[in-house]
C-alpha positions in Angstrom: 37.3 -42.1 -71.7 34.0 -42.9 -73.6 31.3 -40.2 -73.8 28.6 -42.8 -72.0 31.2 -43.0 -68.6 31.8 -39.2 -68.8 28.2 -38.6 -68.8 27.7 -41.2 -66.3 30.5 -39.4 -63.9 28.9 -36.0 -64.7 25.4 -37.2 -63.4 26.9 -38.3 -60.2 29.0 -35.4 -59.4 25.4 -33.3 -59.7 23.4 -35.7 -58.1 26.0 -35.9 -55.6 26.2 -32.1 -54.8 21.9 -31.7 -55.2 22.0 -34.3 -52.5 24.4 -32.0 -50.0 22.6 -28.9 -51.1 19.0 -30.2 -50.2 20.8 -31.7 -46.8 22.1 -28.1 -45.6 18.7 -26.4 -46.5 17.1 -29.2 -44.9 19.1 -28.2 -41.8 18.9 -25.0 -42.1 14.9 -25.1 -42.1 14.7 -27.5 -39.3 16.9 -24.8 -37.1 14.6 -22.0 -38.0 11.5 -24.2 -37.3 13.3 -25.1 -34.1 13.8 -20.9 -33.2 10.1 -20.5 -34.5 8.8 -23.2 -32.0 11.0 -21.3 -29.0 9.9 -18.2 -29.9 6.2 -19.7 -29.8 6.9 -20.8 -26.4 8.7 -17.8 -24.9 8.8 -14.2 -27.0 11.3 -12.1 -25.7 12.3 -9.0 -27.2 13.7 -9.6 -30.6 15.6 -7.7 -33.1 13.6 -7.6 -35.8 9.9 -7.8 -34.7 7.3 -9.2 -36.5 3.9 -8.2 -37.4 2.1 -10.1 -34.5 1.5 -7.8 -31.5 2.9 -10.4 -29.0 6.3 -10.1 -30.3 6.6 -6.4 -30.5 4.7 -5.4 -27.3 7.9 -6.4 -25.2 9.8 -3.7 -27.5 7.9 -0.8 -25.4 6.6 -2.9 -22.1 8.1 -5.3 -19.7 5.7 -8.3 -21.0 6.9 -11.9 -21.7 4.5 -13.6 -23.7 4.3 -17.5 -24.0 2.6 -19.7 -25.9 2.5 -17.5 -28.9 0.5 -14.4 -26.7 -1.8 -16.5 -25.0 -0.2 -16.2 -21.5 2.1 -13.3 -20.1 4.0 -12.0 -17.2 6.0 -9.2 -16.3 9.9 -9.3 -16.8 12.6 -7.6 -14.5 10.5 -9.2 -11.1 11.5 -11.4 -8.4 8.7 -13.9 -9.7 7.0 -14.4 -6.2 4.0 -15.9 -8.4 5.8 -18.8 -8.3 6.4 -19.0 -4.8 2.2 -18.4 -4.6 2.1 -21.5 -7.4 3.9 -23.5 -5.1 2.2 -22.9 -1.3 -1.0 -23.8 -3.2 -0.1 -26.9 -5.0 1.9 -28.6 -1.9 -1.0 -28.6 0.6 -3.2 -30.2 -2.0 -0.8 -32.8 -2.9 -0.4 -33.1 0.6 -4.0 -33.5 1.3 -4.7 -35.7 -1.7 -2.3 -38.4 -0.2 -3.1 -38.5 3.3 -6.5 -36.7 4.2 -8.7 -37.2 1.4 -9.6 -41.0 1.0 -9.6 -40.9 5.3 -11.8 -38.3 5.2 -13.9 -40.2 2.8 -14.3 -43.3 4.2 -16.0 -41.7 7.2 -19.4 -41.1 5.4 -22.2 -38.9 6.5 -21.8 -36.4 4.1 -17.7 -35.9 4.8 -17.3 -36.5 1.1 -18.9 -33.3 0.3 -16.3 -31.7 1.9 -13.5 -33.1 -0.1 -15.5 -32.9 -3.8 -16.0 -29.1 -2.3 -12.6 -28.4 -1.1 -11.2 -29.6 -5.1 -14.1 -27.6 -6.5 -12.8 -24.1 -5.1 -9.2 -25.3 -5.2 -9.4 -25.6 -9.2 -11.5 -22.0 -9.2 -8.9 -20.4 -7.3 -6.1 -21.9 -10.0 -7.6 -20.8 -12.5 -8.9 -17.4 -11.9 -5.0 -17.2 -10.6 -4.0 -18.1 -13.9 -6.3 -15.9 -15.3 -5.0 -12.6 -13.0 -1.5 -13.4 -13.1 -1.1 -14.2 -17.2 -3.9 -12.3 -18.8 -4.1 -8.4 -20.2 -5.0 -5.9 -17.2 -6.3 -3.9 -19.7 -3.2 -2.0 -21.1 -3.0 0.2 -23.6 -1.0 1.5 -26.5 2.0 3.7 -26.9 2.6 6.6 -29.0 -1.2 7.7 -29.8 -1.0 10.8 -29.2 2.5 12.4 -29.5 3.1 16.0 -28.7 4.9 18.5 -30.8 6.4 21.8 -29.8 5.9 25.2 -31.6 9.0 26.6 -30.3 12.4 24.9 -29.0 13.0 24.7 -25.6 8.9 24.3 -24.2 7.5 21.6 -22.8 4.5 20.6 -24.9 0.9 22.1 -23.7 0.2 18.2 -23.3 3.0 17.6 -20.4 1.0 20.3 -18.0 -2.4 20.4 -19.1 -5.6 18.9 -17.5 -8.5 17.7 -19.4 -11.8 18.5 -17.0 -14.9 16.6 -18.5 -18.5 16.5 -17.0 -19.9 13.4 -15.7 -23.3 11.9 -14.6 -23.2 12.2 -11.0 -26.5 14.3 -10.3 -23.8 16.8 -8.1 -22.2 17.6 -10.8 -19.2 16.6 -9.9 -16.3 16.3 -12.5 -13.6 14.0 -14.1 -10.1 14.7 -14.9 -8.1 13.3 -17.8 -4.3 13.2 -18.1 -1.6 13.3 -20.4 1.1 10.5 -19.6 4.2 11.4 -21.0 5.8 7.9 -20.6 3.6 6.3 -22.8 2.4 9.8 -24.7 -1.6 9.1 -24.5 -4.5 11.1 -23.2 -5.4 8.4 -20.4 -9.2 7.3 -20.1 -10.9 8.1 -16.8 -9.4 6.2 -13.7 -6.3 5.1 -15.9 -2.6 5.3 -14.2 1.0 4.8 -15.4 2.3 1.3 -14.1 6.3 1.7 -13.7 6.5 -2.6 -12.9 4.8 -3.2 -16.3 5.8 -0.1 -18.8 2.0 0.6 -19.8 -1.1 2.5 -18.6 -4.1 0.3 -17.6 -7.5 1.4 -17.8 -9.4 1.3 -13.9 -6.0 0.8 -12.8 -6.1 -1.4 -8.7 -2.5 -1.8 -8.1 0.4 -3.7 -9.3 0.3 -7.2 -7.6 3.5 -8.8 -6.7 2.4 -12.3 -5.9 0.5 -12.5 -9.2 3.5 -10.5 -10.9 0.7 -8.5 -12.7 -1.2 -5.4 -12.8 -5.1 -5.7 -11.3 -7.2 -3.7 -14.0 -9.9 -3.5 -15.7 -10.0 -6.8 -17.5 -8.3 -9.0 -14.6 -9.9 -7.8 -11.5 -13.0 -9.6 -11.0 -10.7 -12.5 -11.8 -8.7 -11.5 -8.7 -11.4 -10.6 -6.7 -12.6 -14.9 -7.5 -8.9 -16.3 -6.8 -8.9 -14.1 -3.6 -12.8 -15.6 -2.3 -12.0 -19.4 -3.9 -8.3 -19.6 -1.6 -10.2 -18.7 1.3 -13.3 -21.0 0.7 -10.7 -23.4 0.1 -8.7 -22.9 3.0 -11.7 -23.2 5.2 -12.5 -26.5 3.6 -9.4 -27.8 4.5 -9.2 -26.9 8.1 -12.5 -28.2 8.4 -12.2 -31.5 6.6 -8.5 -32.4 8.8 -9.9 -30.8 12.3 -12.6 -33.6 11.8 -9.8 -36.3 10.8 -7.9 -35.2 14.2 -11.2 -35.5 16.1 -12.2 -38.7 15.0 -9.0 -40.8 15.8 -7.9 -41.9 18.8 -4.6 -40.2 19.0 -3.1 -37.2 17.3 0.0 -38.9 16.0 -2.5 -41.1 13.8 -3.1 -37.7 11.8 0.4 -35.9 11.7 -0.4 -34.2 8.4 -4.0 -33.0 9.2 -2.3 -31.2 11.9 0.3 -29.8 9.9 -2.3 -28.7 7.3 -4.3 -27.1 9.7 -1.3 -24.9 11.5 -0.3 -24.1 8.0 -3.8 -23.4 7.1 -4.2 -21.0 9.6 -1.0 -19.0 9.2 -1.5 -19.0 5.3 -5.4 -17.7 5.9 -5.6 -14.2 7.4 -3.6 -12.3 4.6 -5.8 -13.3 1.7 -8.6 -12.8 4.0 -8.0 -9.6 5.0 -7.2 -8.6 1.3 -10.5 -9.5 0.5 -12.4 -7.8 3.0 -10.6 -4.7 1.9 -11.6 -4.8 -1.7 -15.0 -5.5 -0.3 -15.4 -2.7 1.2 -13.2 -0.3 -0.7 -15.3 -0.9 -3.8 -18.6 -0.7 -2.2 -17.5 3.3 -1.8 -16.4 3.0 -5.6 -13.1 3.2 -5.2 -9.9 1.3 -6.5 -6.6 0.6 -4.4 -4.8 3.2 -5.8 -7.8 6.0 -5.3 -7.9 5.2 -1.6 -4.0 5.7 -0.9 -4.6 8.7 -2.9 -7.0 10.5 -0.7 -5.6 8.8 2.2 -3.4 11.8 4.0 -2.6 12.5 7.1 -5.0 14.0 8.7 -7.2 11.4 7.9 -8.0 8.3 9.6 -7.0 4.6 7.5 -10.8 3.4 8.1 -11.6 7.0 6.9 -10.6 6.3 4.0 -13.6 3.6 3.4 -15.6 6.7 3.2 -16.4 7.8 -0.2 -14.7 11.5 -1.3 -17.2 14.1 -1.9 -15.4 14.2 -5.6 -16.1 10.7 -6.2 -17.6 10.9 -9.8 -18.5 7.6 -9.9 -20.0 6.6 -6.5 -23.5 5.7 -7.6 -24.8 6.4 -3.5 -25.4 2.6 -2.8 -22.7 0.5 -1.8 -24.4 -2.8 -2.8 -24.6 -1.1 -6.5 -20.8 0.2 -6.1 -19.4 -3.3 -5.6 -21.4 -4.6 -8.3 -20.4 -2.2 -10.9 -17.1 -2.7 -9.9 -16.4 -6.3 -9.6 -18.6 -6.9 -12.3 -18.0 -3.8 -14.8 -17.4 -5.0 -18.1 -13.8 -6.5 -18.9 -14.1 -4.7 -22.6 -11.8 -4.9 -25.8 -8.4 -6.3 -25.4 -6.7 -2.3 -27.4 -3.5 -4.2 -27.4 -4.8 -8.0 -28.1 -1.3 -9.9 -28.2 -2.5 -12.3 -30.8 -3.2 -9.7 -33.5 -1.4 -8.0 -35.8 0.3 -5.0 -37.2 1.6 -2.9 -40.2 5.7 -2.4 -40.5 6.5 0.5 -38.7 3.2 1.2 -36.2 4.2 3.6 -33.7 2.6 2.1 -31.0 4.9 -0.6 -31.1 8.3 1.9 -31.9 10.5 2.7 -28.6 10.7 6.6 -29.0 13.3 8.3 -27.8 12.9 10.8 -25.2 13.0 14.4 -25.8 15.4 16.1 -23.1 15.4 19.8 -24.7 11.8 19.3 -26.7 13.3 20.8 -29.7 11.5 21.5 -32.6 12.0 18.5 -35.5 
């Protein structure tokens, strides 16, 4: 064989085997830009985190991030913020179909009611989107870890109580706690959420229909999806009670009937919810403060009644409910779209100590 054809044969072995190199690396990055895109969508917790925040966070919490951090929920749930998704996008598909364009043509103003009824239907989706997938205002893990100068102690940290002055013109005082879950000296008004696997700062209550925590930076958010529903719910048994009343029979407006019997069952909870946050933050106080000095001996609408060791009722409740609702969200400590070195502790599962030995 001449040297031309073996040189020939030579560069079409290599160009052959180039060719099924580049095709398997060419595979190979399309899979990992396929995982990459997944993991985008939904983080779980992975093996080997990276260095943004909203894939290591579910390391030490029970968050889910999608959409590369900008939405969450809470893992481990029964997920009954779908079942709240659903009962409020069926009655306006419902009325979007059959009431809307009736309730339209009748003039006189009715159209009001319908641009209305959309306007505080949208509200009310999006401050639930906001209150069920945003950041309650947790914080980090592992800031402040205890050591032990003997073995066999529990650290000073595990039974000692901070007591810091406030502004109150009584005097009255604040109390700061270690939590040993998450081993941080918690803010003011801060609590331990079991559901969700963090502290949050100006902690309400953990929500099961929003499958979220109500905090700090969610709660005036809840407070709108709360007062939107019922405006909406209003709108609508107002808009189809006129569509019954202005036909000649019932059967002519089967669904504005069935909207208004399933407006009225659907109404009183979220109405009743609101009425208690009204009222429970006009005496400064959160959910979770009112069961707390609710005993007993003391009467549920008691409760309403601010405690003399209330540091933070400000003696109006016009001003309480305002500083409440409308405190400021602050700082997301734990933003889910930032980033980290290797090896931060606040985003390192630490084992527990059992016998608090020395290390």
């Amino acid at each position: 064989m001449s040297e031309c054809a073996y040189d020939k044969g030579h560069r079409r072995y290599v160009s052959n085997r180039d060719s099924k190199d580049d095709s398997g690396g060419s595979k190979k990055c399309d899979q990992s830009r396929f995982w990459r895109i997944v993991e985008w969508v939904v983080t779980l917790d992975t093996a080997q985190p990276k260095a943004v925040n909203y894939s290591s966070i579910p390391r030490v919490s029970n968050y889910v991030f999608f959409l590369g951090g900008r939405l969450r929920t809470v893992a481990g749930t029964h997920y009954l913020s779908l079942f709240v998704l659903a009962a409020w996008i069926v009655p306006m598909v419902l009325y979007s179909i059959f009431e809307a364009q009736t309730i339209w043509s009748f003039g006189h103003g009715h159209g009001a009611l319908v641009v209305m009824f959309y306007y505080s239907w949208a509200i009310c989706l999006a401050s639930f989107i906001r209150t069920a997938a945003s950041d309650p205002g947790a914080l980090p893990r592992n800031v402040h870890v205890p050591t032990v100068v003997n073995d066999f102690e529990l650290p000073q940290e595990y039974y000692n109580i901070i007591t810091l002055p406030s502004a109150h013109p009584e005097g009255r005082t604040i109390d700061v706690k270690y939590c040993p879950t998450c081993r941080i000296w918690r803010p003011p008004r801060t609590s331990h959420c079991s559901a969700c696997e963090a502290c949050i700062t100006t902690h309400d209550h953990h929500c099961v229909w929003v499958n979220n925590c109500i905090g700090q930076r969610n709660y005036r958010f809840f407070i709108a999806f709360l007062a939107s529903g019922v405006v909406a719910i209003f709108l609508c048994i107002i808009s189809c009670a006129i569509h019954v009343h202005k036909v000649s029979h019932p059967r002519s407006a089967t669904v504005a009937i069935l909207l208004i019997v399933y407006c009225v069952l659907s109404l009183w909870y979220p109405l009743l919810l609101l009425m208690f946050h009204f009222i429970a933050t006009s005496t400064q106080q959160t959910t979770r403060e009112y069961l707390r000095n609710l005993t007993s001996r003391r009467a549920i609408f008691r409760g309403f009644v601010s405690p003399d060791t209330n540091a933070f009722d400000r003696g109006n409740r016009g001003e309480n409910m305002f500083n409440l609702i409308c405190q400021p969200r602050g700082v997301s400590v734990m933003s889910s779209r930032g980033t980290h070195a290797p090896g931060d502790w606040r985003f390192l599962s630490l084992p527990q100590a059992h016998s608090f030995e020395k290390v």
